[in-house]
N, C-alpha and C positions, 0 to 999 in steps of 0.2 A: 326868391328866398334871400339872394344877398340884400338886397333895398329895406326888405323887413327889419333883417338882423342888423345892417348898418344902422336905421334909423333907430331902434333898439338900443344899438350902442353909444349912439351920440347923446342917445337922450340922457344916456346916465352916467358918461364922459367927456362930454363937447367932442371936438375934435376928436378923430383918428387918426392914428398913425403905425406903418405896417413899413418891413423891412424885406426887401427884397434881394436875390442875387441877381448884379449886372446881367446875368450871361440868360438870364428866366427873360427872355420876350416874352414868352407870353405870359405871365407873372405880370410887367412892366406894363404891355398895352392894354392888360386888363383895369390897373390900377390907375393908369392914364384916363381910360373910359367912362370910368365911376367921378372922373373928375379930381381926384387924390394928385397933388404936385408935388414935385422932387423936392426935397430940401436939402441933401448933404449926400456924400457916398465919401464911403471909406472901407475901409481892408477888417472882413471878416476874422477873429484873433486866432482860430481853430484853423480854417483852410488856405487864410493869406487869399480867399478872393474875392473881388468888391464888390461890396454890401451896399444901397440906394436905400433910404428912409426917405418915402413918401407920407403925404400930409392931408387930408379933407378936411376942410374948416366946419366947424361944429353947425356954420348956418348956411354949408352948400345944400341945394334940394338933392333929392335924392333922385338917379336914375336908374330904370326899370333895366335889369341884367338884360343882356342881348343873348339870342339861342346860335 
């Protein structure tokens, strides 16, 4: 289901991009997985804690979610 919807959403935005909290592993190695890289982190303005903005390039292939 995510590969559908991701490719879904590329088609009709390029690029994705999703924002993570530091402290979500498994958030992180999920987003790692899909192929999505880090581009910045900085300090959430509500909780004061740090926020990752991961990136998939609009022409990465897409890979099938793992179980």
């Amino acid at each position: 289901m995510w590969a559908a919807a991701s490719a879904v959403a590329q088609s009709l935005q390029g690029a994705l991009e999703v924002e993570v909290f530091a402290r979500n592993l498994i958030g992180r190695a999920f987003y790692a997985r899909q192929g999505f890289v880090l581009m910045c982190k900085k300090l959430h303005a509500q909780t004061g804690l740090a926020l990752l903005r991961w990136r998939l390039a609009a022409d990465h292939p897409q890979q099938p979610m793992s179980r």
